[in-house]
N, C-alpha and C positions, 0 to 999 in steps of 0.2 A: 143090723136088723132092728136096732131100737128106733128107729124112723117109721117104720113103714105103719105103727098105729097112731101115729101122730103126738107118741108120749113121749118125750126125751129121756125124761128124769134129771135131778136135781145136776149129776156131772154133767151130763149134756150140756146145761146149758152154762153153766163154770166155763166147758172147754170152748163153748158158742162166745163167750165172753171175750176171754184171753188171745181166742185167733182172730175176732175183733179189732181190741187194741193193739194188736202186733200189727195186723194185715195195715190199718189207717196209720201208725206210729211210722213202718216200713215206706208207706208212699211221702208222708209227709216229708220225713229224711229226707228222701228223692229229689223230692222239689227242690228241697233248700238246697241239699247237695249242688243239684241242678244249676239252680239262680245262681249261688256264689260263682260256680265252676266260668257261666257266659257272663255274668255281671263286671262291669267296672272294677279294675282291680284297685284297692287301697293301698297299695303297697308304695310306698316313698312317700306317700303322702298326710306324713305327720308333722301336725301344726303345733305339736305342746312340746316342752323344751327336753325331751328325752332323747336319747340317744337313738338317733337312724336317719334319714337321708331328705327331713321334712323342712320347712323353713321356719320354724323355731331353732332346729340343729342349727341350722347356719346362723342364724342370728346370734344364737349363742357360742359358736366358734369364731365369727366376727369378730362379738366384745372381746372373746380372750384375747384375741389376737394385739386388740387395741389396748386394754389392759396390761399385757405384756410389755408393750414398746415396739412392736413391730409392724404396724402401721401410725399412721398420725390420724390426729383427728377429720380433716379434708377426707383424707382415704377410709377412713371408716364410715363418715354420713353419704356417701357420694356409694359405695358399695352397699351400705344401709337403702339408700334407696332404690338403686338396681334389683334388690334382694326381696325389696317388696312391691316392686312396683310387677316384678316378673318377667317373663323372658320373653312376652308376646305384645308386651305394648310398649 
């Protein structure tokens, strides 16, 4: 019944506030939520040399290999360039 003279009062408008940024905080979540959820996944797709399933990982599993002894050098620039040249050209 504090509405109906058109005076809220000071809580009023606190609570006018806070269900505000909840209600706008709540959708924006959504979205993003949203976008990630149908967006291009990134997953395997790491180019810096840390560990997962990106073409720096290979590159640098490559050198160990070569490093080791267990390829030669022909076999390692020859897969060096498979590895960056890609799988579709």
């Amino acid at each position: 019944m504090m509405f109906w003279n058109g005076n809220m009062g000071g809580w009023g408008y606190v609570l006018m506030v806070i269900s505000f940024v909840l209600f706008w905080g709540a959708v924006i979540a959504a979205v993003v939520l949203l976008a990630r959820a149908l967006g291009p996944s990134t997953r395997g797709r790491n180019t810096e040399g840390s560990p997962g399933t990106g073409l720096g990982y290979a590159e640098n599993l490559l050198a160990e290999r070569f490093a080791r002894g267990e390829i030669d050098e022909t076999e390692y620039t020859s897969r060096l360039s498979v590895l960056r040249r890609g799988p579709n050209r």
